[in-house]
Backbone and ligand atoms as CSV (ligand in chain L), in Angstrom:
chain,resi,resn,atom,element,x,y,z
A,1,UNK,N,N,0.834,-1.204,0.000
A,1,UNK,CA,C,0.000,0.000,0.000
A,1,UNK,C,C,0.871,1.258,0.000
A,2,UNK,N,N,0.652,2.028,-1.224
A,2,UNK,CA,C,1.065,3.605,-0.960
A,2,UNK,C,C,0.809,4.643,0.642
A,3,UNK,N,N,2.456,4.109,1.152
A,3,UNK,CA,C,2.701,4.830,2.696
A,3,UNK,C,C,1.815,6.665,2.789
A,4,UNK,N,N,1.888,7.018,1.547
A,4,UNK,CA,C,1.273,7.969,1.634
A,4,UNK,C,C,-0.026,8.110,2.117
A,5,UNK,N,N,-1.053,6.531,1.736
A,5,UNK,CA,C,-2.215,6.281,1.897
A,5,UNK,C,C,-2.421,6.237,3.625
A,6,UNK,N,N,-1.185,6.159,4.362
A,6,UNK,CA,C,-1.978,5.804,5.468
A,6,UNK,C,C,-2.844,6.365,6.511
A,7,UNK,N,N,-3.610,5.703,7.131
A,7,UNK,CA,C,-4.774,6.575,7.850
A,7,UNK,C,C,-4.923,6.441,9.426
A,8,UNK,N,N,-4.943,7.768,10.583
A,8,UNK,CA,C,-5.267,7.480,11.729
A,8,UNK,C,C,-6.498,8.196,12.133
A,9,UNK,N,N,-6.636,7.679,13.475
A,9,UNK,CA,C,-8.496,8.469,13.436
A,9,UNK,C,C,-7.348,9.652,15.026
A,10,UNK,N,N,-8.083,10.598,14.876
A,10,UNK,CA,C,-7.635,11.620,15.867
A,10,UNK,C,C,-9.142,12.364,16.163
A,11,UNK,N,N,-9.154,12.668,17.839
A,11,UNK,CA,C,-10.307,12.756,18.383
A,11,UNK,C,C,-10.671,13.854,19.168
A,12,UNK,N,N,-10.661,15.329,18.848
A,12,UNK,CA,C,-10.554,16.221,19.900
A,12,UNK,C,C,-11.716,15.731,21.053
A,13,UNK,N,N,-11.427,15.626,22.120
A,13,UNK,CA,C,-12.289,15.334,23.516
A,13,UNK,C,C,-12.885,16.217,24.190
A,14,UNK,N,N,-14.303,16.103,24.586
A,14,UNK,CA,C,-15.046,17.010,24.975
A,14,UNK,C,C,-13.958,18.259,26.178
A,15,UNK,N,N,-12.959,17.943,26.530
A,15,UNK,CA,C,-12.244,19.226,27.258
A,15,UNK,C,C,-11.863,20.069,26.300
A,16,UNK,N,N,-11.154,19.263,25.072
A,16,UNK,CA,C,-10.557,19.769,24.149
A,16,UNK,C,C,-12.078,21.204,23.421
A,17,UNK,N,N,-13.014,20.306,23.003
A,17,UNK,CA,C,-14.191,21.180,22.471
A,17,UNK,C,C,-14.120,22.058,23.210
A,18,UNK,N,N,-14.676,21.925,24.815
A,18,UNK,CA,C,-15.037,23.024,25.328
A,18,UNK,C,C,-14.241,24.048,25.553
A,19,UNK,N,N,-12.936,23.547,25.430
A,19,UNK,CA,C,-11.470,24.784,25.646
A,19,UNK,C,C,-11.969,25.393,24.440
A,20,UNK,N,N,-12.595,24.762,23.183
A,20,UNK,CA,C,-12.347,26.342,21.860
A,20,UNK,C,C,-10.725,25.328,21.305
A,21,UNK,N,N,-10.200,24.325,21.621
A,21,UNK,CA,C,-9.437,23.926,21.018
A,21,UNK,C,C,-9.598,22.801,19.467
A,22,UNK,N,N,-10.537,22.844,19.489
A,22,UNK,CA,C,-11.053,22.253,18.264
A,22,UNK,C,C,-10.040,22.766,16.713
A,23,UNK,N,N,-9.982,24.113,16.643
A,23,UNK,CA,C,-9.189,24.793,15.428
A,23,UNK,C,C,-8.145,24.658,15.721
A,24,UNK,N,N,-7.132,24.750,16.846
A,24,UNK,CA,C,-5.605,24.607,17.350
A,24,UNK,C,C,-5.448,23.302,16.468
A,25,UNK,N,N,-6.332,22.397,17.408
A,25,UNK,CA,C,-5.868,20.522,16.727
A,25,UNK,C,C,-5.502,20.309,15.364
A,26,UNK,N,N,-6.704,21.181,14.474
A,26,UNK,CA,C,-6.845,20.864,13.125
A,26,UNK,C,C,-5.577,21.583,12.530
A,27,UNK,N,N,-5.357,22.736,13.294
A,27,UNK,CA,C,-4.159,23.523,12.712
A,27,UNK,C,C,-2.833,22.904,12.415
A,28,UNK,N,N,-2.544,22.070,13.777
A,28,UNK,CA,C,-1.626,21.043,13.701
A,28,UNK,C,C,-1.312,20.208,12.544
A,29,UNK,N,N,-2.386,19.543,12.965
A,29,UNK,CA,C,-2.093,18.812,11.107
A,29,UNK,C,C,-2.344,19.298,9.950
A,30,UNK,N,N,-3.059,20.438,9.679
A,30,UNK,CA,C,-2.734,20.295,8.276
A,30,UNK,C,C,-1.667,21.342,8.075
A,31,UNK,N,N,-1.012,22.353,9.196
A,31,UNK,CA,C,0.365,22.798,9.215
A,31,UNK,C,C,1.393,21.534,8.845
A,32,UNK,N,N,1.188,20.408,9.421
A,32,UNK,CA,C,2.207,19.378,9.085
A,32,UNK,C,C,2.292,19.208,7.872
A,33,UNK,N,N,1.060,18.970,6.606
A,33,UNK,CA,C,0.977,18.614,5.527
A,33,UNK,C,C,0.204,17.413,4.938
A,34,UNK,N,N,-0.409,17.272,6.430
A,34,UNK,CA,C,-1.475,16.023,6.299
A,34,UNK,C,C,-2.509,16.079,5.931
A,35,UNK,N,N,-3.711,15.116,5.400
A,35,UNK,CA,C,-5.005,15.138,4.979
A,35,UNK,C,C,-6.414,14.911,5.732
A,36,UNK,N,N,-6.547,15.716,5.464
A,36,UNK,CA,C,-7.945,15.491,6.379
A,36,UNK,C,C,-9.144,15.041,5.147
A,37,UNK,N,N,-8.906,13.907,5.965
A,37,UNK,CA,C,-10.577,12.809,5.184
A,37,UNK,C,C,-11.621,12.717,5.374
A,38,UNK,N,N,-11.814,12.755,6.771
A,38,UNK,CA,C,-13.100,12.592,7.724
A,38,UNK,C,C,-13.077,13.744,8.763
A,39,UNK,N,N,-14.191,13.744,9.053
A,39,UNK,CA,C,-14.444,15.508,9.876
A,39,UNK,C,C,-16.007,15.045,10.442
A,40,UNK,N,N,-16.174,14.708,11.855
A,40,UNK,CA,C,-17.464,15.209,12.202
A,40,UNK,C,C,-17.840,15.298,13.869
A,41,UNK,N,N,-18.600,15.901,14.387
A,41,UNK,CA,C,-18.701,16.126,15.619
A,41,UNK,C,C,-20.327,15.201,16.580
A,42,UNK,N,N,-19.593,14.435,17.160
A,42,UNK,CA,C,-20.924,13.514,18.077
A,42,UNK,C,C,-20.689,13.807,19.207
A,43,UNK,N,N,-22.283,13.233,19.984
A,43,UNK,CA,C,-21.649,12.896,21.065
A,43,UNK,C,C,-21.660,11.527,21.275
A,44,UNK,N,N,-20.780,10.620,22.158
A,44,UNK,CA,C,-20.700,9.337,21.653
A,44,UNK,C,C,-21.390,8.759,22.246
A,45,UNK,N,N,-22.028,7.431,21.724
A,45,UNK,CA,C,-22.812,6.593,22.950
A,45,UNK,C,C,-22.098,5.820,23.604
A,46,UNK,N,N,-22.153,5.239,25.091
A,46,UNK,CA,C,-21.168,4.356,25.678
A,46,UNK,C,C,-20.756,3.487,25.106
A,47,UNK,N,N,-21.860,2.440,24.150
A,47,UNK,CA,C,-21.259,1.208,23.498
A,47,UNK,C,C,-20.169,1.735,22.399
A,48,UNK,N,N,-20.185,2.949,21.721
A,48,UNK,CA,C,-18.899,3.088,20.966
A,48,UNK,C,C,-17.426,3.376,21.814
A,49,UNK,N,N,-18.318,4.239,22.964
A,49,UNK,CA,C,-16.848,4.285,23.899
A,49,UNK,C,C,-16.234,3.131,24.430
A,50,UNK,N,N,-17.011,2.472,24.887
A,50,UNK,CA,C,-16.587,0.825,25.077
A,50,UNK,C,C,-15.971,0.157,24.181
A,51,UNK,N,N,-16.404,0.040,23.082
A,51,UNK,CA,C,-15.555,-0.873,21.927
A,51,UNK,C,C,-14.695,0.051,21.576
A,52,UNK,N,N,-14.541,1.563,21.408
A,52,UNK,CA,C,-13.127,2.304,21.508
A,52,UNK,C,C,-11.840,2.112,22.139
A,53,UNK,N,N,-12.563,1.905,23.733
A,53,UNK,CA,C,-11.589,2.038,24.827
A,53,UNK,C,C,-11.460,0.370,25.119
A,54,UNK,N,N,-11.830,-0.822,24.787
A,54,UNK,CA,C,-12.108,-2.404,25.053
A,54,UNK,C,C,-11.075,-2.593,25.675
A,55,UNK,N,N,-9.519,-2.049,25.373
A,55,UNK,CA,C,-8.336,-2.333,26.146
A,55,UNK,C,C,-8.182,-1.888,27.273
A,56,UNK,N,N,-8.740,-1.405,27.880
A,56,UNK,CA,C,-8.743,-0.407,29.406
A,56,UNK,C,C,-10.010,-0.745,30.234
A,57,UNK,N,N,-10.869,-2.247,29.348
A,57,UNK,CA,C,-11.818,-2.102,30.897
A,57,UNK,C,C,-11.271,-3.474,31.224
A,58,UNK,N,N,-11.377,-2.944,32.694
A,58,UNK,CA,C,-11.210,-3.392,34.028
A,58,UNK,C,C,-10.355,-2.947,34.421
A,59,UNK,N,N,-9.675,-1.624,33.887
A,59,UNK,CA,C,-8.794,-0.749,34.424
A,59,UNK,C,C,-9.513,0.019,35.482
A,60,UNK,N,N,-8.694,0.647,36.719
A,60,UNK,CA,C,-9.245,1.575,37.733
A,60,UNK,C,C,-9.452,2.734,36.963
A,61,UNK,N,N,-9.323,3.354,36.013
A,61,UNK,CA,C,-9.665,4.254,35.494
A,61,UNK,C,C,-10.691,4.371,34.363
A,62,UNK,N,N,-11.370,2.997,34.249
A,62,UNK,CA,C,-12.472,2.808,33.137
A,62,UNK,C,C,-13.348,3.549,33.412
A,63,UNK,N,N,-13.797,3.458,34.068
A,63,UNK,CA,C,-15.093,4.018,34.483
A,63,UNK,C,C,-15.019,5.926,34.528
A,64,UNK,N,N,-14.087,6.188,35.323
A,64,UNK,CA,C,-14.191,7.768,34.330
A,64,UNK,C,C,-13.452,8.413,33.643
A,65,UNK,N,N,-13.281,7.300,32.891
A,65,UNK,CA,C,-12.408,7.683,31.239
A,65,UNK,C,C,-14.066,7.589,30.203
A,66,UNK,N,N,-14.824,6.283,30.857
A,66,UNK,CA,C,-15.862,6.256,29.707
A,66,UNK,C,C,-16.685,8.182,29.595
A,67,UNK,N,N,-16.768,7.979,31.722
A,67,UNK,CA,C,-17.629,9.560,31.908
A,67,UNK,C,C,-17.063,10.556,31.156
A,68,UNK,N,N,-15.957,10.639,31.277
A,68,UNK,CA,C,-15.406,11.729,30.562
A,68,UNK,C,C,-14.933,11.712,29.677
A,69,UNK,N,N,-15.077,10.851,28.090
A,69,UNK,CA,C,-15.065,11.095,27.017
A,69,UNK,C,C,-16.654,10.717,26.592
A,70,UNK,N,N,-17.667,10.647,27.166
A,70,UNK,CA,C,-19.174,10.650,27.087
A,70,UNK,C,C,-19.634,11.777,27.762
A,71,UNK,N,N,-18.598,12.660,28.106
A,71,UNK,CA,C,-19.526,13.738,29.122
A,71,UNK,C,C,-20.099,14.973,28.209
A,72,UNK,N,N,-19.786,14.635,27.306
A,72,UNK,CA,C,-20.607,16.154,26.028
A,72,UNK,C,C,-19.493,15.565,24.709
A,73,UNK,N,N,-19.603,16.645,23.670
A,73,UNK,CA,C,-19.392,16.447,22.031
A,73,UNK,C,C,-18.355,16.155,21.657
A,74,UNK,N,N,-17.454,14.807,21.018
A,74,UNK,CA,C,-16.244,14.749,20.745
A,74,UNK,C,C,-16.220,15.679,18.888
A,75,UNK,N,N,-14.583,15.894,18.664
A,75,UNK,CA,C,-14.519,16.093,17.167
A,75,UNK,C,C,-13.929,15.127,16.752
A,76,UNK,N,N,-14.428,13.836,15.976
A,76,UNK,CA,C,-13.265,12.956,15.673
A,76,UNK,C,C,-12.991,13.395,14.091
A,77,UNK,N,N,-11.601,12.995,13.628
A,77,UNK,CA,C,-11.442,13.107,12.647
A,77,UNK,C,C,-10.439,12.318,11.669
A,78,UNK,N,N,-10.651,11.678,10.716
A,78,UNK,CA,C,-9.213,10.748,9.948
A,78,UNK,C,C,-8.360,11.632,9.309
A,79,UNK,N,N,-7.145,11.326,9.371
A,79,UNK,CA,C,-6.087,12.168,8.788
A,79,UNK,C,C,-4.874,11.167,8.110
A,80,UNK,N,N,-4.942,11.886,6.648
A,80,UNK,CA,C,-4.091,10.670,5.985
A,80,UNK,C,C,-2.487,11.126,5.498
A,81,UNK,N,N,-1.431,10.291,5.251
A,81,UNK,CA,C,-0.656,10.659,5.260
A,81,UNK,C,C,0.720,9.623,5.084
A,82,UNK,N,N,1.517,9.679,4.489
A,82,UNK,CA,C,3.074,9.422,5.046
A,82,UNK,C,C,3.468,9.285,6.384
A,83,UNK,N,N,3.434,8.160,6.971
A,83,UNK,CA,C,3.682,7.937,8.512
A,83,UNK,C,C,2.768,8.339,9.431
A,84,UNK,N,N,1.527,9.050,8.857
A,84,UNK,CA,C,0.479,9.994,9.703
A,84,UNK,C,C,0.391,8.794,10.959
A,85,UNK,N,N,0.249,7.908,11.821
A,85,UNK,CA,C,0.345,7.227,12.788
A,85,UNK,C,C,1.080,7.170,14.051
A,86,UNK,N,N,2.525,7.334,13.281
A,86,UNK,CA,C,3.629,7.489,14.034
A,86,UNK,C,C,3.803,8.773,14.572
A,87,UNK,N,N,3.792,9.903,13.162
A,87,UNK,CA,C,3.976,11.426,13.544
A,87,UNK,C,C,3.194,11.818,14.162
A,88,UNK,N,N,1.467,11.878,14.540
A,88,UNK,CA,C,0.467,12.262,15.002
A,88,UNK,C,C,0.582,11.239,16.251
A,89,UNK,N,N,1.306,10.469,16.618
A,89,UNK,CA,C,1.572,10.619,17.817
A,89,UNK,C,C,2.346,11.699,18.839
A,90,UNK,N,N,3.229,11.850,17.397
A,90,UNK,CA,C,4.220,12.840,18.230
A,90,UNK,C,C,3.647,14.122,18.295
A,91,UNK,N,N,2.912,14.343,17.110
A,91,UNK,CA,C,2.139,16.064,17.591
A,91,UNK,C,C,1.343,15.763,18.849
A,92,UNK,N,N,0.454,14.414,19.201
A,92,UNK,CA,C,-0.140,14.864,20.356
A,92,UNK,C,C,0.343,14.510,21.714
A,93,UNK,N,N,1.588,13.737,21.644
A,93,UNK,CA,C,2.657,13.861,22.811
A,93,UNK,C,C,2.254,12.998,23.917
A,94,UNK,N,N,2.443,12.482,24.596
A,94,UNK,CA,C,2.851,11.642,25.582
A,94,UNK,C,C,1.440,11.442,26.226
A,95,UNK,N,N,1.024,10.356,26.505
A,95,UNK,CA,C,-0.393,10.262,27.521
A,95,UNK,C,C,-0.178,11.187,28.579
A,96,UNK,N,N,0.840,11.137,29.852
A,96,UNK,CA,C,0.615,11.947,30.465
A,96,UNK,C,C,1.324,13.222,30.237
A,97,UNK,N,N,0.404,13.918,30.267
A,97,UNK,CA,C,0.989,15.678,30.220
A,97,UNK,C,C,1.712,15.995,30.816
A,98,UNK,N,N,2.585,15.309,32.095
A,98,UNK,CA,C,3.341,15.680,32.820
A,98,UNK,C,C,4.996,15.399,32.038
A,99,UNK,N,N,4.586,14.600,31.036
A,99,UNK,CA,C,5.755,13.385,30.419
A,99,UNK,C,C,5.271,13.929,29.387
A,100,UNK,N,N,4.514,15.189,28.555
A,100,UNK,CA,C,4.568,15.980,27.078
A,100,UNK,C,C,5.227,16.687,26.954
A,101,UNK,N,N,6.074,16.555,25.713
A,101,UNK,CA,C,6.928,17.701,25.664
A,101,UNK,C,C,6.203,18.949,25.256
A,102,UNK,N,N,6.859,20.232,25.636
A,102,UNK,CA,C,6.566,21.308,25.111
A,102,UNK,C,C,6.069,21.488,23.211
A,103,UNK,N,N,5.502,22.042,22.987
A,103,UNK,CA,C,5.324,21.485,21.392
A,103,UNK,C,C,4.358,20.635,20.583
A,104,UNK,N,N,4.188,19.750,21.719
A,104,UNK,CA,C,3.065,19.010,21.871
A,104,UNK,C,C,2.172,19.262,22.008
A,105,UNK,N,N,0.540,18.679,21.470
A,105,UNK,CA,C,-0.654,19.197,21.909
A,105,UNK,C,C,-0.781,19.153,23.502
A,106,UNK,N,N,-0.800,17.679,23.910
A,106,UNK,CA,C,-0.879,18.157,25.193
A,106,UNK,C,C,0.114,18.635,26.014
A,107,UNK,N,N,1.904,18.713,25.298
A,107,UNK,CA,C,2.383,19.552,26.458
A,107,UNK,C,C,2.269,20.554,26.257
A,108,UNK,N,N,1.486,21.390,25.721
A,108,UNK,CA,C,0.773,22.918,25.432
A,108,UNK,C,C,-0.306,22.914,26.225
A,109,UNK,N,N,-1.049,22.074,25.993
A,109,UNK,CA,C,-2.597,22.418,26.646
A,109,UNK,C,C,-3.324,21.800,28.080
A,110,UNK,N,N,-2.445,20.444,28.193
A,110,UNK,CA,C,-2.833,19.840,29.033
A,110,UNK,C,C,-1.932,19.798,30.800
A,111,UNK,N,N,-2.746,18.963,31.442
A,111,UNK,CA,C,-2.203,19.033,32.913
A,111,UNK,C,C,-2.096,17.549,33.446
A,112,UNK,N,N,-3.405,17.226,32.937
A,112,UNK,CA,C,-3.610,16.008,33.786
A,112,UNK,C,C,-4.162,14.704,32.994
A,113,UNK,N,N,-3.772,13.592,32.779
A,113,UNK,CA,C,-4.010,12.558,32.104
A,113,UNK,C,C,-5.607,12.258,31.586
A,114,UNK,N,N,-6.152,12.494,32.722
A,114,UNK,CA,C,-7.757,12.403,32.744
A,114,UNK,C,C,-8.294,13.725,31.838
A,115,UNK,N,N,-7.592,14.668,31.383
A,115,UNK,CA,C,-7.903,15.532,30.796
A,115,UNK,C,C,-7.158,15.940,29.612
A,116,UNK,N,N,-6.539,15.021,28.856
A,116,UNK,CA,C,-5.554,15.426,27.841
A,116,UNK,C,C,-5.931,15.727,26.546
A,117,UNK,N,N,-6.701,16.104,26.364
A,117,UNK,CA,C,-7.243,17.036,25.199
A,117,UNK,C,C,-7.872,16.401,23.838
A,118,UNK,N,N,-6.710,15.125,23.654
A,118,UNK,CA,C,-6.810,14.698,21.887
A,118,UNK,C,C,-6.415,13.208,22.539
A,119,UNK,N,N,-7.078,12.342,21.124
A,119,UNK,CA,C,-6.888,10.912,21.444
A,119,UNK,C,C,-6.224,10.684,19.554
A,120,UNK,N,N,-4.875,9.844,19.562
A,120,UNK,CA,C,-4.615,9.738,18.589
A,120,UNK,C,C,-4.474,7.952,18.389
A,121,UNK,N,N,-4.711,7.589,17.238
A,121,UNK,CA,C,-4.222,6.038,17.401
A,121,UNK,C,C,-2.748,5.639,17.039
A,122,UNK,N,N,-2.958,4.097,18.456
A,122,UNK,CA,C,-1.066,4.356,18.738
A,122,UNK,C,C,-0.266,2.842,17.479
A,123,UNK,N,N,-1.355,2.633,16.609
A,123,UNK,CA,C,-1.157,1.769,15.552
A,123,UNK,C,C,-1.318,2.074,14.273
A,124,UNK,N,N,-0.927,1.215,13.096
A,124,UNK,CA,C,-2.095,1.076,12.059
A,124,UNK,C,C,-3.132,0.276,12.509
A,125,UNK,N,N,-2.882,-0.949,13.333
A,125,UNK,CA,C,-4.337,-2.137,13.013
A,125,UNK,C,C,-5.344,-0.952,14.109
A,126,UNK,N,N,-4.665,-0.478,15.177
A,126,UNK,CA,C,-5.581,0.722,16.026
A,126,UNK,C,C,-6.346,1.053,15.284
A,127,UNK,N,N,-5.293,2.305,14.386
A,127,UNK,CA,C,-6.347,3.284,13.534
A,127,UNK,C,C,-7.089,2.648,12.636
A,128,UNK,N,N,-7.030,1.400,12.244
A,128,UNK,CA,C,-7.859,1.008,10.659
A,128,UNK,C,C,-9.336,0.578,12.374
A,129,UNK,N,N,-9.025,-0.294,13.160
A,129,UNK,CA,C,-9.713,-0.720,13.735
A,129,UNK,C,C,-11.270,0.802,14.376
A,130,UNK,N,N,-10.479,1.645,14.928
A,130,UNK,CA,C,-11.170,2.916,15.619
A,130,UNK,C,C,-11.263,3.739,14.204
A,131,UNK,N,N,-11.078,3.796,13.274
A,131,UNK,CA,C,-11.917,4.196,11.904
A,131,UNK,C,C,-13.151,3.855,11.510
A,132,UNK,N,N,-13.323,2.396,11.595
A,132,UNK,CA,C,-14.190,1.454,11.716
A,132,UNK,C,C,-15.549,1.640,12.166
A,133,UNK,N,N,-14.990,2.373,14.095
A,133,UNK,CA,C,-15.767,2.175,14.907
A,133,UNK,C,C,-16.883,3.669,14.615
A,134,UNK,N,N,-15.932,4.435,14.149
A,134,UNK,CA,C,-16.347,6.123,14.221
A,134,UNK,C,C,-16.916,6.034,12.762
A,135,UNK,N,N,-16.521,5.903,11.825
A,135,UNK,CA,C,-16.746,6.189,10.308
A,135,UNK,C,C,-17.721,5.146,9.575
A,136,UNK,N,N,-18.576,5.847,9.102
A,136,UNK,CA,C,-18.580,4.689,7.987
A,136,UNK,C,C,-17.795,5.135,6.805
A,137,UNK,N,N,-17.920,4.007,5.995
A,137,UNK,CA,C,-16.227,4.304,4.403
A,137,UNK,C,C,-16.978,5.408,3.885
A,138,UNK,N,N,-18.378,5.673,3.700
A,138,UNK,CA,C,-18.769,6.542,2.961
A,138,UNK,C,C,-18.269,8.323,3.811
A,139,UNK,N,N,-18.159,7.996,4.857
A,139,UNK,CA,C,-17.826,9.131,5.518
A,139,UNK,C,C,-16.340,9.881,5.228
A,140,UNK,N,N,-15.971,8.576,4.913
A,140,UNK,CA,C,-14.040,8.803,4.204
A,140,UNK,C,C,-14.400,9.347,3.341
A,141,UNK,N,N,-13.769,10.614,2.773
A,141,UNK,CA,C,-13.647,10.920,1.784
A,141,UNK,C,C,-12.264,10.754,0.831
A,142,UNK,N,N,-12.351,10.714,-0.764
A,142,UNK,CA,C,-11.096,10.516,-1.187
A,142,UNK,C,C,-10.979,11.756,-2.131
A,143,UNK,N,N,-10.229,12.489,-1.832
A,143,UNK,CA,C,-9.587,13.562,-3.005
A,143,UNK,C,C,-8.579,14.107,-3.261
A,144,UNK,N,N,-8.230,14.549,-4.439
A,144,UNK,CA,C,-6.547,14.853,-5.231
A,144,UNK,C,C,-6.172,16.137,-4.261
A,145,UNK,N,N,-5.183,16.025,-3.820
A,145,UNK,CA,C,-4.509,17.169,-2.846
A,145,UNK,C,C,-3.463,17.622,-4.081
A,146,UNK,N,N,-3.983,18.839,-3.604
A,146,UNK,CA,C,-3.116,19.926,-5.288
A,146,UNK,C,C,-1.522,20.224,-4.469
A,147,UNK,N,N,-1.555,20.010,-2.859
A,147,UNK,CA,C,-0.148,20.254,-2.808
A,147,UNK,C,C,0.473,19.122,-2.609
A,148,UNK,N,N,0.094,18.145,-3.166
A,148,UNK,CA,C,1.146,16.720,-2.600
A,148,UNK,C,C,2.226,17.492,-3.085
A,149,UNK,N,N,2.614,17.921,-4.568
A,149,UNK,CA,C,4.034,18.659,-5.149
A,149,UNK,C,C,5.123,18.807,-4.231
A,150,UNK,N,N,4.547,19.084,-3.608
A,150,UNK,CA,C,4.818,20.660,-2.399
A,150,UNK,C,C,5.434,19.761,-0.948
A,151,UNK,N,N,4.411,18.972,-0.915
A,151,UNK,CA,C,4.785,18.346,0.520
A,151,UNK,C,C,5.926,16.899,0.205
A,152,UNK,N,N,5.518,16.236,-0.709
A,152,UNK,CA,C,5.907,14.822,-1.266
A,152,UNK,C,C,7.138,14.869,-2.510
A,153,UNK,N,N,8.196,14.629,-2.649
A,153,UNK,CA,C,8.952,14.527,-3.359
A,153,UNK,C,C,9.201,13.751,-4.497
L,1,LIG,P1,P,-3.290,7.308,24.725
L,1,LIG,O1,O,-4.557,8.124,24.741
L,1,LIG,O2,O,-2.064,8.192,24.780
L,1,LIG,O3,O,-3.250,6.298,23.619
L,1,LIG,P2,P,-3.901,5.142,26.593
L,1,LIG,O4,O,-2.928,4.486,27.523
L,1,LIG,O5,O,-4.449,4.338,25.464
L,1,LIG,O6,O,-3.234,6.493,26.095
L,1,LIG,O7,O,-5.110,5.656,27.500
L,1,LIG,C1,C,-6.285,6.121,26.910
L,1,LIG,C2,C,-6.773,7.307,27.674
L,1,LIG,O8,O,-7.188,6.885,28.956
L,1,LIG,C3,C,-5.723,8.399,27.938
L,1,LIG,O9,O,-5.551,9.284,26.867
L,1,LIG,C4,C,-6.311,9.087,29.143
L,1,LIG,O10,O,-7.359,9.999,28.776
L,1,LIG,C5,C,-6.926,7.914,29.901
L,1,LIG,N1,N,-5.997,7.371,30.904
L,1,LIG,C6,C,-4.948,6.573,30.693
L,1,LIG,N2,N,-4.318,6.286,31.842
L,1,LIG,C7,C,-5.010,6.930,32.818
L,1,LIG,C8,C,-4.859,7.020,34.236
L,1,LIG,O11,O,-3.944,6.456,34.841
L,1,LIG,N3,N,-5.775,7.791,34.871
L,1,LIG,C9,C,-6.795,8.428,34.237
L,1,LIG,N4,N,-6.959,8.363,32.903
L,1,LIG,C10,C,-6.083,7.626,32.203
């Protein structure tokens, strides 16, 4: 598969919304040179947060990780790209904010783990999997980016 093709799902979180950080996030990536495919704003129902989060229950923190990414409107969004997986980890920086670097979404914005702003996926099988969960394919969109030139060699 053309590395260029690849795809992660990235999730501004209802702290993130309500900060007004919604445009910062997006700024990020497509300052990087990445694609934005998918774009839409829910609020989620538990069973998607559940099959989102499936690796973390029976964690002590399940229960208000579900509350508080169900507590009001996420922005999720797919973003495609050349390594977009790996790098969009690094724009949104370290789970805990204490351990983000400066530069980072959350070592810019955030404080506290339970509140870290953006959820990025930390795979491909992740992101193809939590694409899945959020999108339908029709929701993907596919179109000619006039600056690949520009970004892609
Ligand atoms: P990630 O979001 O950087 O991929 P994960 O370990 O997959 O990190 O955790 C998912 C989310 O669960 C985190 O972003 C954070 O919101 C929350 N979380 C993880 N660990 C803790 C914790 O120890 N206390 C509270 N919330 C946590």
């Amino acid at each position: 598969m053309d590395i260029r093709r690849q795809r992660t799902f990235i999730m501004v979180k209802p702290d993130g919304v309500q900060r007004r950080l919604v445009g910062e996030v997006i700024k990020r990536f497509e300052d990087k040179g990445f694609k934005l495919v998918a774009l839409k704003q829910l609020h989620a129902s538990e069973q998607l947060l559940r099959n989102h989060y499936a690796e973390h229950d029976g964690k002590p923190f399940f229960p208000k990780l579900l509350a508080y990414i169900g507590s009001g409107p996420v922005v999720a969004m797919v973003w495609e790209g050349a390594n977009v997986v790996d790098v969009s980890r690094k724009l949104v920086g370290a789970t805990r904010p204490s351990e983000s670097a400066p530069g980072t979404i959350r070592g810019d914005f955030a404080i506290e783990v339970g509140r870290n702003v953006v959820h990025g996926s930390d795979s491909i099988e992740s992101a193809q999997r939590e694409i899945g969960f959020w999108f339908t394919p029709e929701e993907v969109i596919e179109w000619n980016d006039h600056s690949n030139v520009w970004i892609y060699e």
